[in-house]
N, C-alpha and C positions, 0 to 999 in steps of 0.2 A: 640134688642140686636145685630141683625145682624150686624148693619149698625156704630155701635160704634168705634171711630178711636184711636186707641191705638197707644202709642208709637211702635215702632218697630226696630232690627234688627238682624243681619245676623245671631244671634250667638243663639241656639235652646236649652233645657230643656226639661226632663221628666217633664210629666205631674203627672203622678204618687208623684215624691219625691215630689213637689211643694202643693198637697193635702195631705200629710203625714206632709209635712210644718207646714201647717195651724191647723192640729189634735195635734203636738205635743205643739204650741203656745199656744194655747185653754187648753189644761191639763196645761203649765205651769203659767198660769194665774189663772188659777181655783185652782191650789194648791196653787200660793201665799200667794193669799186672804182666804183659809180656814187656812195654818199654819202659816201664819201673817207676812211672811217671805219675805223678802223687796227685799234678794240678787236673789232670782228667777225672780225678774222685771229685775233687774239687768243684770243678766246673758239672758234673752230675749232681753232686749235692748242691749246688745253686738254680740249676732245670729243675731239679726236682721241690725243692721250697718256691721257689716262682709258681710251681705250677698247684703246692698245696695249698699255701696260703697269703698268696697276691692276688688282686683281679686283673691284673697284667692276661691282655689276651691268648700273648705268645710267649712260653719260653723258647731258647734258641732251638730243643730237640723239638718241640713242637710245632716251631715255625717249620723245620726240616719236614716232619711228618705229613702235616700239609699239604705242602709245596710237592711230595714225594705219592700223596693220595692223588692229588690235584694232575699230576704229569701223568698218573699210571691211569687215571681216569676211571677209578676205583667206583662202585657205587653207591651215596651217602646210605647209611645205615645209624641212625639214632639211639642211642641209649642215655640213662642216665649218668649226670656228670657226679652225683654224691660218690658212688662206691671207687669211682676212679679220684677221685680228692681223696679218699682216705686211704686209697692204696699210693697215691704220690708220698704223702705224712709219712704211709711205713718206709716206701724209698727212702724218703728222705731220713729218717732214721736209721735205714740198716747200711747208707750211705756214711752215714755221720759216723757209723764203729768202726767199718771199713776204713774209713779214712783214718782216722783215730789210731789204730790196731798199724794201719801200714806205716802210719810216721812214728811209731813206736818199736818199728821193725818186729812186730808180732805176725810176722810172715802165716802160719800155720793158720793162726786164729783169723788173720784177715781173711784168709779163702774159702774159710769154711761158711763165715757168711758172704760171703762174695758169690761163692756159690747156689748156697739159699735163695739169693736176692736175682740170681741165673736162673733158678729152677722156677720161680716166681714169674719171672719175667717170660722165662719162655714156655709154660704154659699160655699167659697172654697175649702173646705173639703167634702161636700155632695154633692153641684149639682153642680162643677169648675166653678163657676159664681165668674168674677173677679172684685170687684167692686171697686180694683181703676182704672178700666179701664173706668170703670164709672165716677168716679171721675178724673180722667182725661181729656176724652170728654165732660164733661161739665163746667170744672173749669180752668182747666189749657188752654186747645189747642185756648178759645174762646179770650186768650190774645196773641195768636202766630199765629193769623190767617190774615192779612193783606186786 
């Protein structure tokens, strides 16, 4: 993991709200699918485009994460903001089939990345293991590399 090459730059993030991110993504997926309820994808796939590619400071799950660092009096921890932008993109992408797949009533196949995008997530939430930074260095950078 050490040696993994992430995007990167200049511009830094709580670690903290970024794992509170991924806790709040996780519960809103999980309630979609038990109350069958299509605009909670929705409303995910909208935090998570806000948050890949707007400069909009806050999306709504990120204002929450904040406000939830901020209360618990967590203690600031900096990283960079690139590998977490590219893993918002993947959200927001594996959001975009999910959502897709469930208003098609493709029950099966929506869970299966629903899942994926859980497994994902909560890696990042329990042990900050960022795995589109993984997916990154093995998919993306092996086409930018000369």
């Amino acid at each position: 993991m050490k040696n993994l090459i992430c995007p990167i730059s200049d511009q830094r993030i709580n670690e903290q709200v970024t794992r509170f991110n991924a806790m709040f993504a996780i519960c809103t997926i999980v309630l979609a699918f038990v109350l069958n309820w299509v605009l909670l994808l929705v409303f995910l796939m909208a935090d998570f485009f806000i948050r890949a590619f707007t400069e909009i400071k806050f999306s709504p799950i990120s204002f929450a994460s904040h406000y939830l660092s901020n209360a618990l009096n967590l203690p600031l921890k900096l990283i960079d903001k690139a590998p977490k932008v590219f893993a918002a993109r993947l959200g927001f992408l594996m959001t975009a089939v999910i959502t897709i797949l469930f208003v098609f009533k493709l029950s099966l196949a929506s869970l299966i990345v629903a899942g994926i995008l859980i497994f994902f997530a909560t890696l990042e939430f329990l042990f900050a293991i960022c795995v589109g930074c993984m997916i990154y260095n093995y998919l993306v950078l092996p086409f930018y590399k000369k």
